[in-house]
C-alpha positions in Angstrom: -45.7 145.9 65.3 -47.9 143.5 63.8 -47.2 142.6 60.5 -43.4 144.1 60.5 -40.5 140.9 59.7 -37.4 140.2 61.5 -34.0 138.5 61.2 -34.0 134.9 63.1 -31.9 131.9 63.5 -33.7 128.9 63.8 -33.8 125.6 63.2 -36.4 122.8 61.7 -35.8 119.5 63.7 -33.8 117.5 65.7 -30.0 117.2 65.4 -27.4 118.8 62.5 -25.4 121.2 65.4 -24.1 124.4 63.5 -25.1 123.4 60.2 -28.7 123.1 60.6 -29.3 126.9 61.9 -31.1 129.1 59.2 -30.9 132.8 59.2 -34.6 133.4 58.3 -37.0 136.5 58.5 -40.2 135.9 60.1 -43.1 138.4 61.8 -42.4 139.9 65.3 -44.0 138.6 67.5 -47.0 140.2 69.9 -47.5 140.0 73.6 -50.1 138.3 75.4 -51.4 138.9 78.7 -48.7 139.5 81.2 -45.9 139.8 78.5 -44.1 142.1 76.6 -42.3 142.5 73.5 -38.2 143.3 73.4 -35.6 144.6 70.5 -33.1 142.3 71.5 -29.6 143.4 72.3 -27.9 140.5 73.5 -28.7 137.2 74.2 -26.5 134.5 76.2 -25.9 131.1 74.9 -26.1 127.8 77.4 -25.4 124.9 76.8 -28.9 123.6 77.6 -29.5 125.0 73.6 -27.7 122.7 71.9 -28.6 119.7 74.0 -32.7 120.6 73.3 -31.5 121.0 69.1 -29.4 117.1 69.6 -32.7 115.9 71.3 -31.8 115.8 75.0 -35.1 116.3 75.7 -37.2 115.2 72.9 -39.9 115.1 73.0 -40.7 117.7 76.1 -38.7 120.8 74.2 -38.9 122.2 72.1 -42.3 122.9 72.3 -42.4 123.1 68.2 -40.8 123.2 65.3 -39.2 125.4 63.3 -37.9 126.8 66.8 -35.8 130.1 67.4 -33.2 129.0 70.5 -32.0 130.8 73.5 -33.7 132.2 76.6 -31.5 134.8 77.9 -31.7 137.9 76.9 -31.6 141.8 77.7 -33.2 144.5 75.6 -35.6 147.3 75.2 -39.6 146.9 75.9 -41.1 147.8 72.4 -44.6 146.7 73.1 -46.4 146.0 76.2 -49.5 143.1 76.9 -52.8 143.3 78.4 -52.2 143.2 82.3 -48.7 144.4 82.0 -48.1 147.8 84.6 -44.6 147.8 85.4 -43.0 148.1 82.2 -43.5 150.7 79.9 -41.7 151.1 76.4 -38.1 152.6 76.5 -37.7 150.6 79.4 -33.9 148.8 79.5 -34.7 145.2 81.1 -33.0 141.6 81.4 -35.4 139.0 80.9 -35.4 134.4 81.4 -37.7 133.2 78.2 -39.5 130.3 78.5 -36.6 127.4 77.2 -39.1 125.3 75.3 -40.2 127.9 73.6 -37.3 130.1 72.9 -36.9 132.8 70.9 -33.7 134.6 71.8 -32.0 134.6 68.4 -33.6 136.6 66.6 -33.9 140.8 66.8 -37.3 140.7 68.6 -38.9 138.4 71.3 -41.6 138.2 73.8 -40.9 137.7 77.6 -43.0 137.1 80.3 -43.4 140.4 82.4 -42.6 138.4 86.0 -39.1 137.1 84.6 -38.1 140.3 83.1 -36.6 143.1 85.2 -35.1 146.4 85.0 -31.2 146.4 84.0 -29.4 149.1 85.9 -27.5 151.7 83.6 -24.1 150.5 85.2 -25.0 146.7 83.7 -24.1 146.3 80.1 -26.9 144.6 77.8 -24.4 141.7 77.1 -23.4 142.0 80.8 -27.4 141.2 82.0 -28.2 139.0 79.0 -25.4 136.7 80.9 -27.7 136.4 84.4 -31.0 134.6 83.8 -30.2 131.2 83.4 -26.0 130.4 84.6 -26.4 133.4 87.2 -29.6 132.3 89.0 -28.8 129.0 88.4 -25.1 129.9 90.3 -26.9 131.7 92.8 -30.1 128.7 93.7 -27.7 125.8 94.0 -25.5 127.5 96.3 -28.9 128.4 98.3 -29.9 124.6 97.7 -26.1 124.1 99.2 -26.9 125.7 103.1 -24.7 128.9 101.9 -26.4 132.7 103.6 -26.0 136.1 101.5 -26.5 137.7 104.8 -23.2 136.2 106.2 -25.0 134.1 108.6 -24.1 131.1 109.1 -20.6 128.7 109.9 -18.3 129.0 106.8 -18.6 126.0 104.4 -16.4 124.1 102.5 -17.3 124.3 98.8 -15.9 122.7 95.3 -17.1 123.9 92.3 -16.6 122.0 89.4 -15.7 123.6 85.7 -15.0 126.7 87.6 -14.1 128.5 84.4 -17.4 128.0 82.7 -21.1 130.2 82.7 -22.5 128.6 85.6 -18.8 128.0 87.2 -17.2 131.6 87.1 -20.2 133.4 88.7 -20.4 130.1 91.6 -17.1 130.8 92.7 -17.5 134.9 92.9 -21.3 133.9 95.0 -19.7 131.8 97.2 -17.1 133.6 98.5 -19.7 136.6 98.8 -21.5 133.8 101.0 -18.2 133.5 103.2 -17.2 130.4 101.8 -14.1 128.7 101.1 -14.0 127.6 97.6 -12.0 124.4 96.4 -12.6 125.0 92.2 -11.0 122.6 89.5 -10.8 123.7 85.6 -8.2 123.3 83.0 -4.5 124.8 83.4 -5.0 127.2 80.9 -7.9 128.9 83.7 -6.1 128.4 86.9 -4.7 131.5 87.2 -8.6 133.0 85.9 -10.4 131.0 88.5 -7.9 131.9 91.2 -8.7 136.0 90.5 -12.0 135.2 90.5 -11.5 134.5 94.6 -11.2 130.8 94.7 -9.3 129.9 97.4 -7.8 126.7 95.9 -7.5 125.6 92.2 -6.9 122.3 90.4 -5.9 121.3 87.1 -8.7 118.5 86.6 -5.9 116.8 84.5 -3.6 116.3 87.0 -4.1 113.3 89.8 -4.6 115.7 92.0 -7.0 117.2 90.5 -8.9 114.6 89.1 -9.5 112.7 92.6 -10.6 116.1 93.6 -8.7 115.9 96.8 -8.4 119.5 98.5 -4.7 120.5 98.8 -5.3 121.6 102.5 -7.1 118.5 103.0 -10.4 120.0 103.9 -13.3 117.8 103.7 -16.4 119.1 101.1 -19.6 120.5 102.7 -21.1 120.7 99.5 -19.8 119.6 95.7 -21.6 122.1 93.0 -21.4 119.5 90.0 -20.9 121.7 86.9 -18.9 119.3 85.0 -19.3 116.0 82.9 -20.0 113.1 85.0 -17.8 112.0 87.6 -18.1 108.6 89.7 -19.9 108.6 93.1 -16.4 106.8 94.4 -14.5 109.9 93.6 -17.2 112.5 95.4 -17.3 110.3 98.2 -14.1 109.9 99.9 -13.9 113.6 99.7 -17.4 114.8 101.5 -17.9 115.6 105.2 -20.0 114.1 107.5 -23.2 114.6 106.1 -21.7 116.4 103.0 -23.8 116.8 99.3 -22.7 116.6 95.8 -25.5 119.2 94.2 -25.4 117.8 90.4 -27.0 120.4 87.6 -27.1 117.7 84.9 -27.4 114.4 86.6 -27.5 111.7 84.0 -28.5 108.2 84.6 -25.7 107.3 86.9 -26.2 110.1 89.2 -30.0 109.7 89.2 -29.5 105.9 91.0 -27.0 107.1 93.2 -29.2 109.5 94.4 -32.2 106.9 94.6 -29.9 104.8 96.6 -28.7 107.8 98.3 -32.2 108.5 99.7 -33.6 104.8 99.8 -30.7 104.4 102.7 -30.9 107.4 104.0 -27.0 108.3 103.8 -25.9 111.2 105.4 -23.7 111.7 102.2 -26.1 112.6 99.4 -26.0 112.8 95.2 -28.9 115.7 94.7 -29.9 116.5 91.3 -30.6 120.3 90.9 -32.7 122.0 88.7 -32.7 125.3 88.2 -35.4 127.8 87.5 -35.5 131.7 86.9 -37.3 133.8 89.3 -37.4 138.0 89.0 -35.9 138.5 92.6 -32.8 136.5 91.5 -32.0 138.9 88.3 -32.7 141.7 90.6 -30.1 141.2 93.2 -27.9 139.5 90.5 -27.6 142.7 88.4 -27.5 144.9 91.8 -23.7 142.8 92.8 -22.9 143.7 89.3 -24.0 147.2 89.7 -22.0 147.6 92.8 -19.0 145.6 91.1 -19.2 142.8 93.5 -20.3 140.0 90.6 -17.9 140.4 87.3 -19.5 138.7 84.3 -16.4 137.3 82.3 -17.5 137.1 78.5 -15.5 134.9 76.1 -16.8 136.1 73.1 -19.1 138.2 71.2 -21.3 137.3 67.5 -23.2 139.0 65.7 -26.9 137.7 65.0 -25.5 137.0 61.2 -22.7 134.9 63.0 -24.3 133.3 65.4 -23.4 130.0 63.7 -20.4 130.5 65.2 -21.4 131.3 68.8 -23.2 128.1 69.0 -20.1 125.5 67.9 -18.2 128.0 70.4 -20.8 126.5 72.4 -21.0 122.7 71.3 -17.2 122.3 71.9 -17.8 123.1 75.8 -14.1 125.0 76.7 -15.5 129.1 76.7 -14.1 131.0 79.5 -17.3 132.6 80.8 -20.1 133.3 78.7 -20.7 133.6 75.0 -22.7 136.3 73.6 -24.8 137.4 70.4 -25.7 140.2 69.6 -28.1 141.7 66.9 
């Protein structure tokens, strides 16, 4: 495909939000050893994109500028590299990009062959594009969290955090596949959303209740999966078992002394920062529970790549039900 142009979104620096993304037409790109090449047909926004355009994490991502965001995407193989066996063009696959280098906007982009898998025919494109990063991420923390997918195990005491959101929605639906019971808070307008999703208890985060996190039948928290803004290590800690965890996927600098202190004392009640990574045997039993209807990805909306301005402040303003989606 070399030498054919494609439609993009990118931007050229640091900062500007919605108003700095440029629809732009630019060469396809080609494969390398180990990857291949996809015609996008959906790709999953997180919130992780906007933070790398504000400069979250200047200067580690993105790698360079001008830079195409998102990493989640499904689409068909178009091209394969040197090395690559177990793909073949025409195949239908899911794949994690790289997230400093991108490339998800935009109606072609390369993926590395060992993050990209095959999507079943019963998993929409939009559906898979939703997995990589808030799916496997749902799916390690609660592993990180002592929870067994082969019911093993006593049943734990779980709260999820912005149950409503990416990472949220799909927690609460693992869990209770891991025999949990699931304490969730999100706003009122997603109680009733959160509650179908199997969440034992809800609570409006805006109520007293809800913001001291308190379980209404006054279980104790084996584990706290962190998906919202910051909340004090005085409010987590009242509400932990014995030797219960707050697992924290975007710890800012708060959270990273209480968990220094945490471990410097060796408290049986710990603040653990998680970070997440993609691996191909997550994606493949993630889009086998949505195959077999056991994992529902909830979508809040759907762009097109002309659009997609419109995904991201969708993004930016932080209150989508599920997961947003653009597609070509």
């Amino acid at each position: 495909m070399a030498g054919k142009l494609m439609r993009a979104v990118q931007y050229g620096s640091y900062g500007g939000g919605t108003a700095a993304l440029k629809q732009v037409e630019v060469p396809v790109p080609s494969p390398s050893k180990g990857e291949v090449v996809l015609k996008v047909e959906a790709t999953a926004l997180n919130p992780i994109d906007w933070k790398i355009q504000k400069g979250v994490l200047r200067p580690f991502m993105p790698k360079k500028f001008p830079f195409i965001p998102c990493h989640d995407v499904a689409g068909e193989v178009v091209e394969v590299g040197p090395g690559v066996e177990n793909f073949k063009p025409g195949d239908k696959v899911i794949a994690g990009l790289n997230v400093g280098l991108g490339g998800g906007l935009a109606e072609y982009c390369v993926a590395k062959a060992d993050v990209t898998v095959l999507r079943p025919v019963e998993v929409s494109a939009a559906e898979g594009a939703c997995l990589p990063a808030a799916g496997a991420t749902a799916h390690g923390i609660l592993i990180a969290a002592g929870l067994k997918f082969d019911g093993s195990g006593p049943q734990k005491n779980i709260l999820i955090t912005a149950a409503s959101g990416g990472v949220g929605h799909f927690a609460v639906q693992l869990a209770k596949l891991a025999n949990a019971h699931v304490t969730a808070t999100c706003g009122a307008r997603n109680v009733d959303f959160v509650r179908s999703l199997g969440a034992d208890e809800v609570l409006d985060y805006k109520t007293p209740e809800g913001a001291a996190l308190k379980s209404p039948s006054g279980k104790k928290y084996d584990a706290v999966i962190q998906c919202a803004p910051p909340v004090p290590w005085s409010v987590f800690e009242p509400n932990l078992s014995r030797t219960g965890k707050v697992l924290d996927l975007s710890p800012g600098a708060s959270a990273m002394w209480t968990f220094a202190v945490k471990k410097i004392t060796m408290s049986k009640k710990k603040l653990v920062p998680f970070f997440a990574s993609v691996k191909g045997e997550n994606l493949v039993f993630l889009a086998e529970l949505v195959k077999q209807g056991k994992l529902k990805v909830v979508i809040d909306c759907k762009h097109p790549l002309s659009d997609a301005g419109a995904a991201w402040a969708k993004c930016i303003e932080g209150h989508a039900t599920g997961k947003i989606v653009v597609e070509p």
